[in-house]
Jmol script that loads the backbone (N, CA, C; Angstrom):
load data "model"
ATOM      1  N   UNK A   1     131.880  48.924 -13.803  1.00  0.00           N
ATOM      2  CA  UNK A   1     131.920  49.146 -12.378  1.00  0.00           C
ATOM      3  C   UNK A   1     130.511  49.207 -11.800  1.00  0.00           C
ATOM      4  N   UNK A   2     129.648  50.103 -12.369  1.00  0.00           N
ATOM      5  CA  UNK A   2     128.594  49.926 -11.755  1.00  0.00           C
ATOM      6  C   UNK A   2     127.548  48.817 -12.411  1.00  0.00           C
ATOM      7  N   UNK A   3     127.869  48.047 -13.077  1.00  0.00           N
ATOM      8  CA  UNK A   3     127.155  46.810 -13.191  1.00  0.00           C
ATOM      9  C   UNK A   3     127.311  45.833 -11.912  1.00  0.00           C
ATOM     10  N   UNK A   4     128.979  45.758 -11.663  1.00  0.00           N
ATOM     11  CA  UNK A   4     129.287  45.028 -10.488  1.00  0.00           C
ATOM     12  C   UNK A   4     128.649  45.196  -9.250  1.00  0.00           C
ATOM     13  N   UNK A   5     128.414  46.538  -8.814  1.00  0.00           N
ATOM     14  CA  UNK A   5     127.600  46.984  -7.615  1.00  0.00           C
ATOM     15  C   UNK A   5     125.989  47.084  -8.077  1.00  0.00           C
ATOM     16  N   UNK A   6     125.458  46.843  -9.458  1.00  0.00           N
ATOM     17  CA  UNK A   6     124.086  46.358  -9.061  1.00  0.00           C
ATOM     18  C   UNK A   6     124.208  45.003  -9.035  1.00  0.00           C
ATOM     19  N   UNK A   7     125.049  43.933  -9.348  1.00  0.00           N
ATOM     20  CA  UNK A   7     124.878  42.321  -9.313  1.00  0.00           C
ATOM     21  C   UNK A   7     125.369  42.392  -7.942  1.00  0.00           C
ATOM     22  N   UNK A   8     125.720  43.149  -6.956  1.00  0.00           N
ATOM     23  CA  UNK A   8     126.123  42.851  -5.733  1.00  0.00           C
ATOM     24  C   UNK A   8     124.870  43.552  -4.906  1.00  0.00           C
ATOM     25  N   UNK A   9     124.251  44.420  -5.364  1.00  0.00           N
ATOM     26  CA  UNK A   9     123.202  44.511  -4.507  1.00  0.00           C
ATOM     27  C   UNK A   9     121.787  44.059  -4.943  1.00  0.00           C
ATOM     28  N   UNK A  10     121.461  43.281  -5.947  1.00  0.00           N
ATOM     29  CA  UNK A  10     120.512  42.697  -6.141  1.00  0.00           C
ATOM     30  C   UNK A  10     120.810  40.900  -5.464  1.00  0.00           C
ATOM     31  N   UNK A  11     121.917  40.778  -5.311  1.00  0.00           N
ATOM     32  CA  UNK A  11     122.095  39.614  -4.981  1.00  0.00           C
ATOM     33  C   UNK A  11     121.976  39.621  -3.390  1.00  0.00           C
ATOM     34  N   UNK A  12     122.455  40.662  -2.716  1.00  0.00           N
ATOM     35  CA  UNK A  12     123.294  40.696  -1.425  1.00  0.00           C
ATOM     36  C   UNK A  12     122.223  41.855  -0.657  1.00  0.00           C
ATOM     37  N   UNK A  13     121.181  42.729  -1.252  1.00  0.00           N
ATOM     38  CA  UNK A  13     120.755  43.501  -1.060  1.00  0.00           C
ATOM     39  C   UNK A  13     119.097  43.215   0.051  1.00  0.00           C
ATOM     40  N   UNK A  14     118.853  42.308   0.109  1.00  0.00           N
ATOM     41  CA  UNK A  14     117.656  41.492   0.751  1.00  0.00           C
ATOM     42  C   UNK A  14     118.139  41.251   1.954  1.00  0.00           C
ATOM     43  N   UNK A  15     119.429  40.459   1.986  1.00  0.00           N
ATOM     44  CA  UNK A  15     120.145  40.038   3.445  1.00  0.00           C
ATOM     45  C   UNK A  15     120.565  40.860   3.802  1.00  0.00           C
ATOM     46  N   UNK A  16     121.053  42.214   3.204  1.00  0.00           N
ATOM     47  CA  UNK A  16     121.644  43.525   3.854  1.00  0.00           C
ATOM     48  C   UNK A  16     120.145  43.703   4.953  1.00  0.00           C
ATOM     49  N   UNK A  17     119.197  44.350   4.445  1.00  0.00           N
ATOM     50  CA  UNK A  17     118.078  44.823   4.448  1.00  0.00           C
ATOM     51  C   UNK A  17     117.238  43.730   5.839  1.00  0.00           C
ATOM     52  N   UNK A  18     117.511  42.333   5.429  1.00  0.00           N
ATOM     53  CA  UNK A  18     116.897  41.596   6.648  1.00  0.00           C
ATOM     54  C   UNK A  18     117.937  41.632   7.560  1.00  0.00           C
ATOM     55  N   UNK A  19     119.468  42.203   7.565  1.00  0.00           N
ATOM     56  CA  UNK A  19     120.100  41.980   8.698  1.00  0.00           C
ATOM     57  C   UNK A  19     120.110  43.183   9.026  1.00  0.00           C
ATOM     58  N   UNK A  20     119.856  44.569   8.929  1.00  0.00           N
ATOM     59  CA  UNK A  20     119.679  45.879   9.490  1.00  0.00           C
ATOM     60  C   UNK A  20     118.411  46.239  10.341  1.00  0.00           C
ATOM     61  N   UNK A  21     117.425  45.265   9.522  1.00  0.00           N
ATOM     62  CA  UNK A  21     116.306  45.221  10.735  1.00  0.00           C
ATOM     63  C   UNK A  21     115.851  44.471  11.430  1.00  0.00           C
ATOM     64  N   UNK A  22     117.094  43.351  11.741  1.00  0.00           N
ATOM     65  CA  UNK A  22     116.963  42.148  13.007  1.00  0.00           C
ATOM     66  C   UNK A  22     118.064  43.444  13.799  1.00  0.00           C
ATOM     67  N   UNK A  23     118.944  44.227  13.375  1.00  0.00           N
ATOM     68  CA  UNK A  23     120.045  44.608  14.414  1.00  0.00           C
ATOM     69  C   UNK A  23     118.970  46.063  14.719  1.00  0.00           C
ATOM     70  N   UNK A  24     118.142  46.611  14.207  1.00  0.00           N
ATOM     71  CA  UNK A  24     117.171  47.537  14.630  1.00  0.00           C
ATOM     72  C   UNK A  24     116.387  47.374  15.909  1.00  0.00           C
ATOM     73  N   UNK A  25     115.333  46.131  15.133  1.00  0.00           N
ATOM     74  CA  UNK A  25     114.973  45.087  16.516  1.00  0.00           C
ATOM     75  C   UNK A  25     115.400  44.559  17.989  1.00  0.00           C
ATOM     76  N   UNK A  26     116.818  44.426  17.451  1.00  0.00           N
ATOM     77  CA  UNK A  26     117.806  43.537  19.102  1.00  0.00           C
ATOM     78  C   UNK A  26     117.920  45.141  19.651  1.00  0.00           C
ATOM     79  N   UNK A  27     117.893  46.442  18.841  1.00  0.00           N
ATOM     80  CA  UNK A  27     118.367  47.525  19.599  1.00  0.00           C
ATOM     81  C   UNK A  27     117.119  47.990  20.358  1.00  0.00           C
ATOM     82  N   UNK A  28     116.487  48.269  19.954  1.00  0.00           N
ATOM     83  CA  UNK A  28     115.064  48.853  20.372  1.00  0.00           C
ATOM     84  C   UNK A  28     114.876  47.880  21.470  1.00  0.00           C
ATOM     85  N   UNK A  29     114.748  46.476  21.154  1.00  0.00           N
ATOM     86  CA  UNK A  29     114.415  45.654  22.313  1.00  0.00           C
ATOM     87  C   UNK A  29     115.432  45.672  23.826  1.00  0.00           C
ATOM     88  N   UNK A  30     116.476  46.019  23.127  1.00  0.00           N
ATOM     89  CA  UNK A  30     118.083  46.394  24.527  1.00  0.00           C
ATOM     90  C   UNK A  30     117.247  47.398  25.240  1.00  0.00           C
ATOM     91  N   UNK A  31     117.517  48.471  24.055  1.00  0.00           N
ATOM     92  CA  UNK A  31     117.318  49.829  25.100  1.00  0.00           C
ATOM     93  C   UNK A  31     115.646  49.895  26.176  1.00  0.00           C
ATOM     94  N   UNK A  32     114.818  48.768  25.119  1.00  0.00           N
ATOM     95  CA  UNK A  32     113.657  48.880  26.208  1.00  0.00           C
ATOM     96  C   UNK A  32     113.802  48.244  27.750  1.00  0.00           C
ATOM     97  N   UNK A  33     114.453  47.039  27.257  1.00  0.00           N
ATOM     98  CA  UNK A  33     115.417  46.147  28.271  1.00  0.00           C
ATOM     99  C   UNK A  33     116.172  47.229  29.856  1.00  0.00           C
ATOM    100  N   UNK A  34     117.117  47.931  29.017  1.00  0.00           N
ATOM    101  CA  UNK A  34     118.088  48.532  29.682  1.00  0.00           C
ATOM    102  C   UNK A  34     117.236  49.394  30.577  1.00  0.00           C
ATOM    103  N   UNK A  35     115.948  50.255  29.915  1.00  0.00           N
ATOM    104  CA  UNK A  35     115.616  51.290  30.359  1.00  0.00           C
ATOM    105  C   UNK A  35     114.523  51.024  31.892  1.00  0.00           C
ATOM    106  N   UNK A  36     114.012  49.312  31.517  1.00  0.00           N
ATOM    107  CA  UNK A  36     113.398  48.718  33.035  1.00  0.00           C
ATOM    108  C   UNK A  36     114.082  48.491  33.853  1.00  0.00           C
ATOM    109  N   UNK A  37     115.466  47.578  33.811  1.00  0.00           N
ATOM    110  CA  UNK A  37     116.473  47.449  34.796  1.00  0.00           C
ATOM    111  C   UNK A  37     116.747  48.921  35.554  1.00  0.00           C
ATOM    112  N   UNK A  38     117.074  49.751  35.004  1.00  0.00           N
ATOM    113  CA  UNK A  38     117.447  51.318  34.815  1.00  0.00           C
ATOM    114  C   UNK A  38     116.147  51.961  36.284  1.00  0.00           C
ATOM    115  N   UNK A  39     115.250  51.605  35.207  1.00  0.00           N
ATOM    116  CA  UNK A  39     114.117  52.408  36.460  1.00  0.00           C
ATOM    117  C   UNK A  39     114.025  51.433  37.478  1.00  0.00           C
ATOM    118  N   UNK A  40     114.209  49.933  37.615  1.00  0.00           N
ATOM    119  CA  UNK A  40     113.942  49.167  38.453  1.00  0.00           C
ATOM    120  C   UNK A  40     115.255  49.956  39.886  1.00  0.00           C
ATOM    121  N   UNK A  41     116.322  49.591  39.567  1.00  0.00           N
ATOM    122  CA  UNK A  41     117.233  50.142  39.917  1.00  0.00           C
ATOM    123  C   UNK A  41     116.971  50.899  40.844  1.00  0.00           C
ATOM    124  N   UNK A  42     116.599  52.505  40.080  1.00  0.00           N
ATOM    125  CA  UNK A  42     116.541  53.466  40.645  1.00  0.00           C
ATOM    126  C   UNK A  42     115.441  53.940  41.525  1.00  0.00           C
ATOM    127  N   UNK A  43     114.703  52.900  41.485  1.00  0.00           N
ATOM    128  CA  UNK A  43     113.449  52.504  42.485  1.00  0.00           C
ATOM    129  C   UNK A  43     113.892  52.389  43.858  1.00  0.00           C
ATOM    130  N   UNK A  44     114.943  51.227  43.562  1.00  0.00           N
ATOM    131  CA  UNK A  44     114.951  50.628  44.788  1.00  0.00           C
ATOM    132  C   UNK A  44     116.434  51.802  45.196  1.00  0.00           C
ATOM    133  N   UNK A  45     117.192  52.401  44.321  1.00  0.00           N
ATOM    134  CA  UNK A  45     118.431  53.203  45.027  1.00  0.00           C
ATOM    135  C   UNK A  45     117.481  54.496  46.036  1.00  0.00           C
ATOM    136  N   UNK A  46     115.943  54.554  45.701  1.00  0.00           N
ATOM    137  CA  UNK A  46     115.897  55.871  46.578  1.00  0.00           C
ATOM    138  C   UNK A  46     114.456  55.303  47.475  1.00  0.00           C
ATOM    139  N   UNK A  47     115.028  53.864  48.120  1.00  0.00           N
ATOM    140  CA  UNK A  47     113.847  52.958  48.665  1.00  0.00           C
ATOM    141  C   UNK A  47     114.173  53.478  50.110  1.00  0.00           C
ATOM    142  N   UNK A  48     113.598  53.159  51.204  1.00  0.00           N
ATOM    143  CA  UNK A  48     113.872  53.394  52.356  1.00  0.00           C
ATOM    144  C   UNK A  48     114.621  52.413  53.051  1.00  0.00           C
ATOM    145  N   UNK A  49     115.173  51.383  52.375  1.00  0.00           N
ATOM    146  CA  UNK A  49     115.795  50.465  53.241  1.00  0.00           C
ATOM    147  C   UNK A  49     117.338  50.745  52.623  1.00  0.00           C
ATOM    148  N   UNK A  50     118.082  51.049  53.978  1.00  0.00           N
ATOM    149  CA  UNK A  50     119.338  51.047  54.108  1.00  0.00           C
ATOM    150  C   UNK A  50     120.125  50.008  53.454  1.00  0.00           C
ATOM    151  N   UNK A  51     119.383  48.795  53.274  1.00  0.00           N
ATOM    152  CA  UNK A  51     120.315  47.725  52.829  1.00  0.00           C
ATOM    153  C   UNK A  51     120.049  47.556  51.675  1.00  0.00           C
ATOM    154  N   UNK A  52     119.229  47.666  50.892  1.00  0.00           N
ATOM    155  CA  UNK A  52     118.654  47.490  49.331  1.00  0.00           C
ATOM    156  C   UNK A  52     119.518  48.860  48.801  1.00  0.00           C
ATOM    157  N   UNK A  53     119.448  49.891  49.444  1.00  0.00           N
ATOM    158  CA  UNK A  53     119.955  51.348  48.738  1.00  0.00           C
ATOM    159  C   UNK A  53     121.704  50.908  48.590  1.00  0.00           C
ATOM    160  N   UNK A  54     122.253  49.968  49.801  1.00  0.00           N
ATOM    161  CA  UNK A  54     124.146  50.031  49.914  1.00  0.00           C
ATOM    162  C   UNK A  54     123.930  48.793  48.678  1.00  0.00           C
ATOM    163  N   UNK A  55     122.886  48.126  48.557  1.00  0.00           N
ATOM    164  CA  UNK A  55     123.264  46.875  47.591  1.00  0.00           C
ATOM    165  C   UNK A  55     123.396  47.523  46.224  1.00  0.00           C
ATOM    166  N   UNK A  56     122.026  48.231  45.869  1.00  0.00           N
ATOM    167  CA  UNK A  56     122.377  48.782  44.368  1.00  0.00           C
ATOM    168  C   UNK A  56     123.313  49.631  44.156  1.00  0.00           C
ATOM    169  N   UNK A  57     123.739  50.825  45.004  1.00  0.00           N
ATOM    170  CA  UNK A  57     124.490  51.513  45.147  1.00  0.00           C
ATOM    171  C   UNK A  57     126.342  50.720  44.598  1.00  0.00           C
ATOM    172  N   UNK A  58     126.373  50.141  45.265  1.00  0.00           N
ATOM    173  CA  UNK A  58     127.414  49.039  45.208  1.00  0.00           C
ATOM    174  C   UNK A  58     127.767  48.519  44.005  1.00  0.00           C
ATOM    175  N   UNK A  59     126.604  47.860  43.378  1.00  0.00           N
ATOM    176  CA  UNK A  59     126.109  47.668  42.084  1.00  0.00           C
ATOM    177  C   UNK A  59     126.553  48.355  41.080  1.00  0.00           C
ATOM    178  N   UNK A  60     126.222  49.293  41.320  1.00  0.00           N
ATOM    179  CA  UNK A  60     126.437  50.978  40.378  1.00  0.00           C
ATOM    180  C   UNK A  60     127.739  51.617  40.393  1.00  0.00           C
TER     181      UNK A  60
END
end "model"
wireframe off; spacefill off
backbone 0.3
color backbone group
């Protein structure tokens, strides 16, 4: 049994490892993503123009 799970992670164990830190990467890069839209947003929700504030508002 545990021969099987080291021939499965010496084989399979590299692509585990390169696909946990491409899905690390896409996350970190989202949330940096998310977090400009986010402040962009909330820029303009507490802007002085009546019509930019009903647009994002709306949005939201």
């Amino acid at each position: 049994m545990m021969e099987g799970i080291a021939l499965y992670l010496a084989d399979w164990g590299p692509r585990l490892f390169e696909a946990a830190s491409l899905t690390l990467l896409l996350t970190a890069a989202g949330f940096c993503g998310a977090s400009l839209v986010g402040l962009g947003l909330e820029a303009l929700r507490t802007s002085r123009s009546a019509r930019l504030r009903g647009l994002v508002n709306s949005y939201v």
